[in-house]
mmCIF file of the C-alpha atoms, coordinates in Angstrom:
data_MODEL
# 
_entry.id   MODEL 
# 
loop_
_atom_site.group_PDB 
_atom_site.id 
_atom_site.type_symbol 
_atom_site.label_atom_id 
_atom_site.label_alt_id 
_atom_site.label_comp_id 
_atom_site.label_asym_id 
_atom_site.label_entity_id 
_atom_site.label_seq_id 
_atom_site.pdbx_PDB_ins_code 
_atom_site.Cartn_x 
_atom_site.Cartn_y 
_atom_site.Cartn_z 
_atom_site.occupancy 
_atom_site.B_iso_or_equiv 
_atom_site.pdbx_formal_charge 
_atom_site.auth_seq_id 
_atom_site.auth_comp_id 
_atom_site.auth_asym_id 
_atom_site.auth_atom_id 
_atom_site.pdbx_PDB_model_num 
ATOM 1   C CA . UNK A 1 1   ? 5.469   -110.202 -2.722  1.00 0.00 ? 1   UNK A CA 1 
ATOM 2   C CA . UNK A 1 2   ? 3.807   -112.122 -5.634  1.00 0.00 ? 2   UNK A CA 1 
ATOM 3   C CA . UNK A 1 3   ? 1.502   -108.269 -5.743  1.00 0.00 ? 3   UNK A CA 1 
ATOM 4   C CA . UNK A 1 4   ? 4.156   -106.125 -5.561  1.00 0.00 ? 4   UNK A CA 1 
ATOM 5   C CA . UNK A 1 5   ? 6.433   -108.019 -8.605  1.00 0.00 ? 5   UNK A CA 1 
ATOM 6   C CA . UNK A 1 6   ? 3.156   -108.199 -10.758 1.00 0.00 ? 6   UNK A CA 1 
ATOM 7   C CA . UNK A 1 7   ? 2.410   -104.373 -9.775  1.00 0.00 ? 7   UNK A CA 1 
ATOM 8   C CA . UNK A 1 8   ? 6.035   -103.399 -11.677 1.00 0.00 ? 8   UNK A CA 1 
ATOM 9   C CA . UNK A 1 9   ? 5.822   -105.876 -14.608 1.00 0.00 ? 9   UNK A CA 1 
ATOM 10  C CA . UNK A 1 10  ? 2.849   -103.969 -15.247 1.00 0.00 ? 10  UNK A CA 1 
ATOM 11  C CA . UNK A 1 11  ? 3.997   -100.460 -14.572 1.00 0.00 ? 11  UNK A CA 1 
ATOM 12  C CA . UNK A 1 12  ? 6.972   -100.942 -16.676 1.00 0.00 ? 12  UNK A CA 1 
ATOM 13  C CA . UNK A 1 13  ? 4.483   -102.599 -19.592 1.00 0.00 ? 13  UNK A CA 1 
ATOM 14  C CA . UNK A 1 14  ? 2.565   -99.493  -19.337 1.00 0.00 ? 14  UNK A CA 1 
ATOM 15  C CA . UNK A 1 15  ? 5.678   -97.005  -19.389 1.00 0.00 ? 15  UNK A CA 1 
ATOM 16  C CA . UNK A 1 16  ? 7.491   -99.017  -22.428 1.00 0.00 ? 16  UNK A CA 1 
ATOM 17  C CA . UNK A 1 17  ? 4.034   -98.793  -24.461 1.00 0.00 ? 17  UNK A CA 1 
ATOM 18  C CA . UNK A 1 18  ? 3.681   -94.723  -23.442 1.00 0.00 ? 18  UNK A CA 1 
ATOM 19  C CA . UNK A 1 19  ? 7.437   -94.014  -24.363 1.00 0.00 ? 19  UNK A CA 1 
ATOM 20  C CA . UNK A 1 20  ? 7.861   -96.790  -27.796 1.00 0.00 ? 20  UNK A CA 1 
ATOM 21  C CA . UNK A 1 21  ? 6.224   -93.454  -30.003 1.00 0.00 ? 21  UNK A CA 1 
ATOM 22  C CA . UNK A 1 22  ? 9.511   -91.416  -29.556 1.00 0.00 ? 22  UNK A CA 1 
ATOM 23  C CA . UNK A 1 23  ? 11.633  -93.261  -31.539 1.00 0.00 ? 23  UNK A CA 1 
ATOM 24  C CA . UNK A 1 24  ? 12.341  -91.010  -34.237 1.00 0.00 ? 24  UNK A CA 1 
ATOM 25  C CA . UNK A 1 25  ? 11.148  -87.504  -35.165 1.00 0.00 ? 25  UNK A CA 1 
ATOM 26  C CA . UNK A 1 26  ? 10.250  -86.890  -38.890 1.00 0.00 ? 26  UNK A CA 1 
ATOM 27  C CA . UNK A 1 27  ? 10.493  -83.549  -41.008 1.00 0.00 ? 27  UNK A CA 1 
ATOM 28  C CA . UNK A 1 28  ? 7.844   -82.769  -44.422 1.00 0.00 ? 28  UNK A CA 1 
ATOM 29  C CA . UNK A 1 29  ? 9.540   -80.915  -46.655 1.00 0.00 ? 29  UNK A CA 1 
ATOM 30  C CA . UNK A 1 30  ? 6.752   -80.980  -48.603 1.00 0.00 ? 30  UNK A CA 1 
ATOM 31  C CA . UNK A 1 31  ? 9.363   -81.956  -51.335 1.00 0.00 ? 31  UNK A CA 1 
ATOM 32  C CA . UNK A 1 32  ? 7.832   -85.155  -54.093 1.00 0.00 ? 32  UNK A CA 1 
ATOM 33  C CA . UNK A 1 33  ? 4.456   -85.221  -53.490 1.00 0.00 ? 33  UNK A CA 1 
ATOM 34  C CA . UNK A 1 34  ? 2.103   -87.090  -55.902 1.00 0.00 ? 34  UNK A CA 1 
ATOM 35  C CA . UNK A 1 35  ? 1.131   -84.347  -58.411 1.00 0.00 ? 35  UNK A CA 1 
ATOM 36  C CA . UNK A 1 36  ? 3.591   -81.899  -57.956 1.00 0.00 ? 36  UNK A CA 1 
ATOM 37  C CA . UNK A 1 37  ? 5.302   -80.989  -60.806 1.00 0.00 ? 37  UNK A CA 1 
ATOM 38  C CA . UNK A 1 38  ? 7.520   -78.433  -63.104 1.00 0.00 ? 38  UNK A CA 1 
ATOM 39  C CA . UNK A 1 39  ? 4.385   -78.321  -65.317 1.00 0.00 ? 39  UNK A CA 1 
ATOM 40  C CA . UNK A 1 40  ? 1.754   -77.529  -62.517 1.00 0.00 ? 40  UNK A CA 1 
ATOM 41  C CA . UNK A 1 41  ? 3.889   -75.420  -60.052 1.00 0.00 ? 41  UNK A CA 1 
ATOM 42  C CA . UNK A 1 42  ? 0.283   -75.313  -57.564 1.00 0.00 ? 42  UNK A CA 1 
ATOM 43  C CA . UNK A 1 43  ? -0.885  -77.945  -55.755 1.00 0.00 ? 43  UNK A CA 1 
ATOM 44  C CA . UNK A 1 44  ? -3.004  -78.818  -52.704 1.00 0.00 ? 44  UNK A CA 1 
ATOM 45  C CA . UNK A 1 45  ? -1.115  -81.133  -50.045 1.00 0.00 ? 45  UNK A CA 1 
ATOM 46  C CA . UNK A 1 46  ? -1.867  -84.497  -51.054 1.00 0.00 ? 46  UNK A CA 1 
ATOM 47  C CA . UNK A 1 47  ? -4.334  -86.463  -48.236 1.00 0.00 ? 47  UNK A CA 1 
ATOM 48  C CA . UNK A 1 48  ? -2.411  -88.536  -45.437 1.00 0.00 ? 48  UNK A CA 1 
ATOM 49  C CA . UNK A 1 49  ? 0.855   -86.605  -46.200 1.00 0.00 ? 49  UNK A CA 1 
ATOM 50  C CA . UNK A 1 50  ? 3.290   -87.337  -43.344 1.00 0.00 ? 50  UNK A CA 1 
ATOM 51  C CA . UNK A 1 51  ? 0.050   -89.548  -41.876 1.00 0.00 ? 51  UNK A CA 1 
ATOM 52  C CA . UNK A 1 52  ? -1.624  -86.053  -41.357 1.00 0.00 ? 52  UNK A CA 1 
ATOM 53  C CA . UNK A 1 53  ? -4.618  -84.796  -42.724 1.00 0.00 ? 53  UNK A CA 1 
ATOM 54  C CA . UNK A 1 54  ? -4.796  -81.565  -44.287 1.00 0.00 ? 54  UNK A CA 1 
ATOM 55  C CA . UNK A 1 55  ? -7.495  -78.231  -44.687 1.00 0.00 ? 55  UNK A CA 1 
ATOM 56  C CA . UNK A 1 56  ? -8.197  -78.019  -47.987 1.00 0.00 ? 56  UNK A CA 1 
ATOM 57  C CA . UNK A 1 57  ? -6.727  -74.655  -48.273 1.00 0.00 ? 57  UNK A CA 1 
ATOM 58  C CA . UNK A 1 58  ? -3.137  -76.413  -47.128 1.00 0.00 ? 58  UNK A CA 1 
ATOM 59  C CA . UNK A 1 59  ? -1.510  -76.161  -50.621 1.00 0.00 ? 59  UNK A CA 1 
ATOM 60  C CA . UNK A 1 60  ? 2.109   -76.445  -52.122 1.00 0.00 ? 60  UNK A CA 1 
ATOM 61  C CA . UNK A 1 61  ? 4.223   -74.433  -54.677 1.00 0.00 ? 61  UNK A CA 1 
ATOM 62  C CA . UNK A 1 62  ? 7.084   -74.501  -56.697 1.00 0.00 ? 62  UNK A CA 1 
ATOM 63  C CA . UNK A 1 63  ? 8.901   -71.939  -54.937 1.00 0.00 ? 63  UNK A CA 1 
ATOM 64  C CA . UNK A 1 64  ? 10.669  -70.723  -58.178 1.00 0.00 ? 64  UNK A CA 1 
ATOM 65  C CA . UNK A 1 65  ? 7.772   -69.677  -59.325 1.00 0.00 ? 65  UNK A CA 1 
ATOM 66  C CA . UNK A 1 66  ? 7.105   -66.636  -57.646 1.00 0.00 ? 66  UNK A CA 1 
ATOM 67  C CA . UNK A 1 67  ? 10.842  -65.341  -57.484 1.00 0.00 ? 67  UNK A CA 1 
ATOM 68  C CA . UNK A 1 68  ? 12.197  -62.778  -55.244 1.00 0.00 ? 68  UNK A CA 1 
ATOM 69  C CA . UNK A 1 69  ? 9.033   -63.455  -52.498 1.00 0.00 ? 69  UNK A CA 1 
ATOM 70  C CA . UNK A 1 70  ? 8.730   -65.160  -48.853 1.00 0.00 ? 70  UNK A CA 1 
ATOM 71  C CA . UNK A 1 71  ? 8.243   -68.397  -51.228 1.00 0.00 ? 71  UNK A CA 1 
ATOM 72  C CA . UNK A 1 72  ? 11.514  -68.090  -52.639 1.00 0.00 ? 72  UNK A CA 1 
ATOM 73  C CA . UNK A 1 73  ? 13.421  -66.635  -49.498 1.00 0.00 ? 73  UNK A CA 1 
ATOM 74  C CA . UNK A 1 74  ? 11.699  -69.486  -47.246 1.00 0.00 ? 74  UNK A CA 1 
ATOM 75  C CA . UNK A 1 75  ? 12.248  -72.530  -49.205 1.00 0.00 ? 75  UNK A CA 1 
ATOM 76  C CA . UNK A 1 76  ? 15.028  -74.790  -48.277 1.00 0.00 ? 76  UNK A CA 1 
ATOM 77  C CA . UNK A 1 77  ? 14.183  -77.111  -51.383 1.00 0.00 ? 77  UNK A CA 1 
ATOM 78  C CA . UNK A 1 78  ? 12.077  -76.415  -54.845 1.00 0.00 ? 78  UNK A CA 1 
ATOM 79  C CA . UNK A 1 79  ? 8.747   -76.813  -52.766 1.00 0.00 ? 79  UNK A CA 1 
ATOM 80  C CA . UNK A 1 80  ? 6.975   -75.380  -50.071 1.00 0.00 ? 80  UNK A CA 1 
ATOM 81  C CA . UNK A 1 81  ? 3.851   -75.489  -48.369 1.00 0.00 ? 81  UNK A CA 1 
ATOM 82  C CA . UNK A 1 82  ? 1.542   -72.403  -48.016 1.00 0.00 ? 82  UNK A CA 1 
ATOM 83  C CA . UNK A 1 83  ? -2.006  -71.424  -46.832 1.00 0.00 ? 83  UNK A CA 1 
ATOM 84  C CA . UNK A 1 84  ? -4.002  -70.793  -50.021 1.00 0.00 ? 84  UNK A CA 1 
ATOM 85  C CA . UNK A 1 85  ? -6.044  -67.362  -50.155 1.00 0.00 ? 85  UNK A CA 1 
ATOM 86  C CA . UNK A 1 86  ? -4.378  -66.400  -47.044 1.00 0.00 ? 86  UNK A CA 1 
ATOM 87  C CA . UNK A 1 87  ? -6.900  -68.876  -45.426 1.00 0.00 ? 87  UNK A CA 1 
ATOM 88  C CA . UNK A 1 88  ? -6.555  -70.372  -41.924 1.00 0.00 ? 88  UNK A CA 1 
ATOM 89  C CA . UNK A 1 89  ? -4.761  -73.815  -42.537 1.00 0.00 ? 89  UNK A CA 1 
ATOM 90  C CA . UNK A 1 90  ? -4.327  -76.662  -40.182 1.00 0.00 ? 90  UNK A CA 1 
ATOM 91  C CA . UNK A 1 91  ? -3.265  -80.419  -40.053 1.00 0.00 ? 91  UNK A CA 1 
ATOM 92  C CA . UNK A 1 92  ? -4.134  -83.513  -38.020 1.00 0.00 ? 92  UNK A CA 1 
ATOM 93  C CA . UNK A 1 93  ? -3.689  -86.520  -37.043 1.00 0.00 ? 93  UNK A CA 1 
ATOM 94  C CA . UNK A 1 94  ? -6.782  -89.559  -36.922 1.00 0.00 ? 94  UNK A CA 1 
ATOM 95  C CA . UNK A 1 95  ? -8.546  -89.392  -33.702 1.00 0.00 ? 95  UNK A CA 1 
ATOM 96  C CA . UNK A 1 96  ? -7.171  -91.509  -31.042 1.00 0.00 ? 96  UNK A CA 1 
ATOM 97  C CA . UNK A 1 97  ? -4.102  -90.473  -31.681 1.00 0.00 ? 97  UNK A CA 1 
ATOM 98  C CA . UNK A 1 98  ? -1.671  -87.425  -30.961 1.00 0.00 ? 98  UNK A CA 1 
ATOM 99  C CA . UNK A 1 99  ? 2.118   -85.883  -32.192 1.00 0.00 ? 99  UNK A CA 1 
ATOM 100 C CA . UNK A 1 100 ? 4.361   -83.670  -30.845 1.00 0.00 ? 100 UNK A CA 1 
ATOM 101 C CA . UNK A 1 101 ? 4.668   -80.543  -33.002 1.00 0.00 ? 101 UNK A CA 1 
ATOM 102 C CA . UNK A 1 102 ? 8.214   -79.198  -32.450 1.00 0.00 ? 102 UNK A CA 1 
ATOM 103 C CA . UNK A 1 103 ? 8.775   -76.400  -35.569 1.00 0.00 ? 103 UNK A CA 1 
ATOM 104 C CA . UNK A 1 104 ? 8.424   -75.197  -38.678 1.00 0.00 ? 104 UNK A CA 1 
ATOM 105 C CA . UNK A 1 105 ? 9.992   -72.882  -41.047 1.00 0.00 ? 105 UNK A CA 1 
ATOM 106 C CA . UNK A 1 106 ? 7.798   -69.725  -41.964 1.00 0.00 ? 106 UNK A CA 1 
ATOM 107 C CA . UNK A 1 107 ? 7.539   -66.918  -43.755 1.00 0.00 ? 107 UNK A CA 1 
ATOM 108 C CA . UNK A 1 108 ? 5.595   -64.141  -45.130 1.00 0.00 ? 108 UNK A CA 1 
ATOM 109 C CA . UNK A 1 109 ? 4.835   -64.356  -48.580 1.00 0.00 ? 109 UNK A CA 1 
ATOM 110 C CA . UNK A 1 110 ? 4.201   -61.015  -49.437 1.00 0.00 ? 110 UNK A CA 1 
ATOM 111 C CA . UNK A 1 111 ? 4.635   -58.355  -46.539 1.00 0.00 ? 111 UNK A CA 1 
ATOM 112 C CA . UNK A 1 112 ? 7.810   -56.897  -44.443 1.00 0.00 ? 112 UNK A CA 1 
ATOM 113 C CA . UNK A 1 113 ? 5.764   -57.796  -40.957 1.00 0.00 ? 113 UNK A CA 1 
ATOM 114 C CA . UNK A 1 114 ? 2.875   -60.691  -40.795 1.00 0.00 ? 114 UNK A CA 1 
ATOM 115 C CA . UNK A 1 115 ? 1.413   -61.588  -37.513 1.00 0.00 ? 115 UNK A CA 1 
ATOM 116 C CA . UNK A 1 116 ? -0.157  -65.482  -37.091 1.00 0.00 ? 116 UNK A CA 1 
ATOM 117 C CA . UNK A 1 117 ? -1.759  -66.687  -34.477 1.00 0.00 ? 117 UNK A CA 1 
ATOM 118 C CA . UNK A 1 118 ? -0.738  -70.571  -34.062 1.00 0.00 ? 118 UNK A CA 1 
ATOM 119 C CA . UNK A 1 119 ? -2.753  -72.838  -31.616 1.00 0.00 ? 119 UNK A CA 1 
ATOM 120 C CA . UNK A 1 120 ? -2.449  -76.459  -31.019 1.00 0.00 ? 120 UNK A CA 1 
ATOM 121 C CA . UNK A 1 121 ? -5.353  -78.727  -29.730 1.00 0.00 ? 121 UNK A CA 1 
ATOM 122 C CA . UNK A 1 122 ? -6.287  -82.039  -28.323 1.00 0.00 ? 122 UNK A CA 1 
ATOM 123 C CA . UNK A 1 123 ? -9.658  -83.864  -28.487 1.00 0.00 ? 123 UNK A CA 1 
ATOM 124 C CA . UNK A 1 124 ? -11.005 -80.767  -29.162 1.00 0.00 ? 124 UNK A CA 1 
ATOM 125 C CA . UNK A 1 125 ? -9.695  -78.477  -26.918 1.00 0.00 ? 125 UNK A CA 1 
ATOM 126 C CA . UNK A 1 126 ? -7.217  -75.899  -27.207 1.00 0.00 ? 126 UNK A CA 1 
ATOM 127 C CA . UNK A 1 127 ? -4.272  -76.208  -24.854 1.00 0.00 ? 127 UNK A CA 1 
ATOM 128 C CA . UNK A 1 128 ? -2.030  -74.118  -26.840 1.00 0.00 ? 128 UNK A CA 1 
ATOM 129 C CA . UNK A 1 129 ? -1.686  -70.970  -28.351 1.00 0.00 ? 129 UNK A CA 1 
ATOM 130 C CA . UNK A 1 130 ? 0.941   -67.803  -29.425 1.00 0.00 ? 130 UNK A CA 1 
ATOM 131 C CA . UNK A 1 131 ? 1.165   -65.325  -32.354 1.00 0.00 ? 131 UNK A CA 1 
ATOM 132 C CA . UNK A 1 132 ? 4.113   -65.183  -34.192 1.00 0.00 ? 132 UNK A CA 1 
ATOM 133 C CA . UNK A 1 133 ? 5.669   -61.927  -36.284 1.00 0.00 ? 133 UNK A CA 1 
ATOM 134 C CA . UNK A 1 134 ? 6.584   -63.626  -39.873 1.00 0.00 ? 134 UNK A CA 1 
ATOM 135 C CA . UNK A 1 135 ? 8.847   -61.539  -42.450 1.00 0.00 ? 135 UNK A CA 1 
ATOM 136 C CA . UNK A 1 136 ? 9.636   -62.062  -46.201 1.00 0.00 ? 136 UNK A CA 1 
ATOM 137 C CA . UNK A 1 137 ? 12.955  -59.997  -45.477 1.00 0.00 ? 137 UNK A CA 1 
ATOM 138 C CA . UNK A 1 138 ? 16.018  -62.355  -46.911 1.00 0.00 ? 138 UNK A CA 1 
ATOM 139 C CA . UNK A 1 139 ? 18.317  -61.722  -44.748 1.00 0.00 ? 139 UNK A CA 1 
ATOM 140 C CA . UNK A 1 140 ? 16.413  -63.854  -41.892 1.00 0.00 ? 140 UNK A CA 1 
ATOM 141 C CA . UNK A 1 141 ? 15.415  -66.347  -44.034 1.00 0.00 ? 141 UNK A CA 1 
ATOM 142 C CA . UNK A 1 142 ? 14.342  -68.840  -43.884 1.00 0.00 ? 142 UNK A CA 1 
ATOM 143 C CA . UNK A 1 143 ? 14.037  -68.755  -40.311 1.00 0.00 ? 143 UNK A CA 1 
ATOM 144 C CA . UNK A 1 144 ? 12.911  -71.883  -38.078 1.00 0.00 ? 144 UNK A CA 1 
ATOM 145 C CA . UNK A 1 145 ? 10.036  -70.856  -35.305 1.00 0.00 ? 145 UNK A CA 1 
ATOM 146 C CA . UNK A 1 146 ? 10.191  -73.500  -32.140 1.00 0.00 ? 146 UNK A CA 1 
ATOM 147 C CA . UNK A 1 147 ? 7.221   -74.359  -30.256 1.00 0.00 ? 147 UNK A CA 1 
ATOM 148 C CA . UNK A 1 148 ? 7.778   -77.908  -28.442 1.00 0.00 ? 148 UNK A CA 1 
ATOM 149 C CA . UNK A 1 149 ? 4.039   -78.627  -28.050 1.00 0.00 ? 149 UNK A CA 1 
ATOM 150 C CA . UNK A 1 150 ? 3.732   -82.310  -26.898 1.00 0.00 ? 150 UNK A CA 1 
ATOM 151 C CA . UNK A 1 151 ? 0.555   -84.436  -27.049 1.00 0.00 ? 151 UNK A CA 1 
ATOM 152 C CA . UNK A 1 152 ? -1.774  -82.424  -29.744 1.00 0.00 ? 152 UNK A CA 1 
ATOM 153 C CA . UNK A 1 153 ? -3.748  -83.555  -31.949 1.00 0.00 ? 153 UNK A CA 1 
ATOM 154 C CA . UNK A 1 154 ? -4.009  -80.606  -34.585 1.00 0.00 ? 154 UNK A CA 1 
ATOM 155 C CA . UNK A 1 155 ? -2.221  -77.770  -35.054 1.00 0.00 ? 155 UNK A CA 1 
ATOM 156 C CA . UNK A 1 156 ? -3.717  -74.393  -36.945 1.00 0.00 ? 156 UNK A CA 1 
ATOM 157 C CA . UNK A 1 157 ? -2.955  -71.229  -38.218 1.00 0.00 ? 157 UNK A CA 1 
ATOM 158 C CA . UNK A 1 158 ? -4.402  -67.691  -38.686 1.00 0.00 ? 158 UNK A CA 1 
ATOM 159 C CA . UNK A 1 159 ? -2.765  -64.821  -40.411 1.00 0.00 ? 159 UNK A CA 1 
ATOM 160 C CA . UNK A 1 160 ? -4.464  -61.843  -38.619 1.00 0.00 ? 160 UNK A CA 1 
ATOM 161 C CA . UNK A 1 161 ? -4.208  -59.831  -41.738 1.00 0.00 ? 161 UNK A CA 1 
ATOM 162 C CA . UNK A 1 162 ? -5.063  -62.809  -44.255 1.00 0.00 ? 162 UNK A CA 1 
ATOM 163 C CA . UNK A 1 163 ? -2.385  -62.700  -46.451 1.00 0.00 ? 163 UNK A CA 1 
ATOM 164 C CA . UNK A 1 164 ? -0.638  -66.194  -47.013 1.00 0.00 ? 164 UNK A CA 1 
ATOM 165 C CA . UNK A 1 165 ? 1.655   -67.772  -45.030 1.00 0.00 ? 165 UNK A CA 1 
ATOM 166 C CA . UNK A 1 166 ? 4.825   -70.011  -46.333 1.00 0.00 ? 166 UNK A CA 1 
ATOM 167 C CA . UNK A 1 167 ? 5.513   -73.393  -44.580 1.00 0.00 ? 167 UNK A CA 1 
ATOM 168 C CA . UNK A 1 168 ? 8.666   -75.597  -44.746 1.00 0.00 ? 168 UNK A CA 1 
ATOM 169 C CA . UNK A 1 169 ? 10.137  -78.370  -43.200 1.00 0.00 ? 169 UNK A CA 1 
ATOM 170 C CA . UNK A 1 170 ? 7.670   -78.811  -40.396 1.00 0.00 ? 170 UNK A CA 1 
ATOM 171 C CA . UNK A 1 171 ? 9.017   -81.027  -37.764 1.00 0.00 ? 171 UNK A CA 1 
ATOM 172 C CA . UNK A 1 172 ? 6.883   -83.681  -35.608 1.00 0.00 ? 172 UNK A CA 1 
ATOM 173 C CA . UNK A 1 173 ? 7.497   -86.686  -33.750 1.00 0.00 ? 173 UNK A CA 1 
ATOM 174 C CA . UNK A 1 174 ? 5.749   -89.989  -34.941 1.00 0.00 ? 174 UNK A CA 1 
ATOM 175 C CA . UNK A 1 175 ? 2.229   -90.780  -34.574 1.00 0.00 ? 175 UNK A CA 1 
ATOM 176 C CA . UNK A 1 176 ? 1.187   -92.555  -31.182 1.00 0.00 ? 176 UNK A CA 1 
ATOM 177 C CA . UNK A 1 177 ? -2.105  -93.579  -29.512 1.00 0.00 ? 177 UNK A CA 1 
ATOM 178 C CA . UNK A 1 178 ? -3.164  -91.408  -27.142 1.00 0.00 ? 178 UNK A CA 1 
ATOM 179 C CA . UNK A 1 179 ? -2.859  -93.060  -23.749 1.00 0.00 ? 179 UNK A CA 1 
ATOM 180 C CA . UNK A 1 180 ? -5.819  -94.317  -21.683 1.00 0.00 ? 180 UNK A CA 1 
ATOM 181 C CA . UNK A 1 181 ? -6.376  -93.550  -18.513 1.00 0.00 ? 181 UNK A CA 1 
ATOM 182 C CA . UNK A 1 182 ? -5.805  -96.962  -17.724 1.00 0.00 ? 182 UNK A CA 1 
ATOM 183 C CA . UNK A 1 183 ? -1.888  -96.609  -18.739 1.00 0.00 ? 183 UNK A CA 1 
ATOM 184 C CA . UNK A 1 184 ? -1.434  -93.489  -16.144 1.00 0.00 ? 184 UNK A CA 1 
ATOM 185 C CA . UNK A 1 185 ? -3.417  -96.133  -13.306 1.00 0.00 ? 185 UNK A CA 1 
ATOM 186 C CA . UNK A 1 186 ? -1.085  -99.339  -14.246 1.00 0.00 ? 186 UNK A CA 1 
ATOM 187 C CA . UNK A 1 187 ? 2.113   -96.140  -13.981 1.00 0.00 ? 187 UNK A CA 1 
ATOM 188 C CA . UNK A 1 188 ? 0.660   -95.217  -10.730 1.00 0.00 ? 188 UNK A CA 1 
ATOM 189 C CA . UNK A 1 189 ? 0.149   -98.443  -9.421  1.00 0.00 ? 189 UNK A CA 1 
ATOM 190 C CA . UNK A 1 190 ? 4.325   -99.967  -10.084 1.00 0.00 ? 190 UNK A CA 1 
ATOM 191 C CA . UNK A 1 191 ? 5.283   -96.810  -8.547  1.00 0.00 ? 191 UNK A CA 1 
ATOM 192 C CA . UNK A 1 192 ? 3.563   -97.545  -5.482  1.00 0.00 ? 192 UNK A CA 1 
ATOM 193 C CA . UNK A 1 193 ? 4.625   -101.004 -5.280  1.00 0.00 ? 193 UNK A CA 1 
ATOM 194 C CA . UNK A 1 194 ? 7.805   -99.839  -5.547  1.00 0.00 ? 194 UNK A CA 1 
ATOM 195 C CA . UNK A 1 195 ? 7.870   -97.317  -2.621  1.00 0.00 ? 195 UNK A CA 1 
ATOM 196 C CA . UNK A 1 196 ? 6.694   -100.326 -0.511  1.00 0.00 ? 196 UNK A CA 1 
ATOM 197 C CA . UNK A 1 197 ? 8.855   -102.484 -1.659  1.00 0.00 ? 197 UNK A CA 1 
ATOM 198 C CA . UNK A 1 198 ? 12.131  -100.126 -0.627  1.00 0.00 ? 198 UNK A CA 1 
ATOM 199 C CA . UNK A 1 199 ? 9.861   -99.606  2.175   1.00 0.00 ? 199 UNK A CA 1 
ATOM 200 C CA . UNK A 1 200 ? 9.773   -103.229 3.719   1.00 0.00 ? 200 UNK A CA 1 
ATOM 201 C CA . UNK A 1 201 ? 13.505  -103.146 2.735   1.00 0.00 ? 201 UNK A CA 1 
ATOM 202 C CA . UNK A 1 202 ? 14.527  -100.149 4.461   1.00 0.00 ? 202 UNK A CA 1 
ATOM 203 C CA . UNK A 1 203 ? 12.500  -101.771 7.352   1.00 0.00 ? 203 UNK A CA 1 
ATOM 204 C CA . UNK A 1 204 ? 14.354  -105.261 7.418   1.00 0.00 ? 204 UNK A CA 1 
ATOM 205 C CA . UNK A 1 205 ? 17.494  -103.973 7.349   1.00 0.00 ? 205 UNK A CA 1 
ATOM 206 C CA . UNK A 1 206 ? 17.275  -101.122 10.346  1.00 0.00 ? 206 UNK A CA 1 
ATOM 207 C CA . UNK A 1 207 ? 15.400  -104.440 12.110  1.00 0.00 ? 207 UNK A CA 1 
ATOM 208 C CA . UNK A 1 208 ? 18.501  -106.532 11.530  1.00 0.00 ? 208 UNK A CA 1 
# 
């Protein structure tokens, strides 16, 4: 008895300390960052935006500045995010620890029909991937692309035809470690002690 009550102490322990990262998601505008300016209207993303690190080619603009383009028809405020050079561009978190990626607004900054390939990794290792058609047509923008990745630890992208790529409000959940295996064993090990717990229940009562 005195097993089985530690056993679930410790599985719930290990499920509150999995689940305490979700507790609210947060969205980078990419609005107010240190440097930006009327004056300079170009800008790389400043380091640890959002907690993330950023490629160097990860830069914003004043989207004003380039009127009547995917910057302009994909902004939602007076700044947004783009991939310098047409460069691939990624962000990350420190290692150890993961996000959920769940969107982002893009666009095209220059052509009718852009393809980019976006892939989203963990220690490493790819474990997701699609290609997405991007327009700088403003009558569908700006226009919000969903992907629901959970538990990466980067996320990049490639414009097959290297032309740049406009970012805005990107939306992720809150850093959180990423758990050991230890936390999945101390899971496992309350949900056994549970089944035998009900178990010896069941058992007393069909004995009674």
């Amino acid at each position: 008895m005195k097993f089985t009550k530690l056993a679930l102490v410790l599985s719930f322990a290990a499920i509150s300390a999995a689940a305490s990262a979700s507790v609210q998601d947060i969205t980078l505008d990419f609005e107010n960052l240190p440097g930006a300016n009327n004056t300079s209207p170009i800008h790389t993303v400043a380091p640890n935006y959002g907690g993330l690190h950023w490629s160097n080619s990860f830069s914003v603009l004043q989207a004003s500045y380039l009127p009547d383009t995917g910057y302009d028809h994909g902004a939602f405020g007076d700044w947004v995010g783009y991939s310098a050079s047409g460069n691939a561009v990624s962000f990350n978190s420190d290692p150890g620890q993961s996000f959920n990626f769940y969107g982002v607004y893009l666009a095209s900054a220059w052509d009718d029909s852009q393809n980019v390939v976006v892939s989203g990794f963990l220690n490493g290792n790819q474990i997701y991937s699609t290609t997405v058609n991007l327009t700088n047509n403003p009558d569908v923008l700006p226009k919000l692309y969903q992907f629901n990745w959970k538990g990466v630890d980067k996320v990049s992208f490639s414009s097959t035809n290297h032309s740049q790529v406009v970012f805005d409000n990107l939306q992720i959940s809150p850093l959180a470690a990423v758990p050991e295996p230890e936390t999945y064993a101390l899971m496992g090990l309350g949900l056994v002690a549970m089944g035998l717990r009900l178990r010896r229940k069941k058992s007393l009562t069909l004995a009674v």
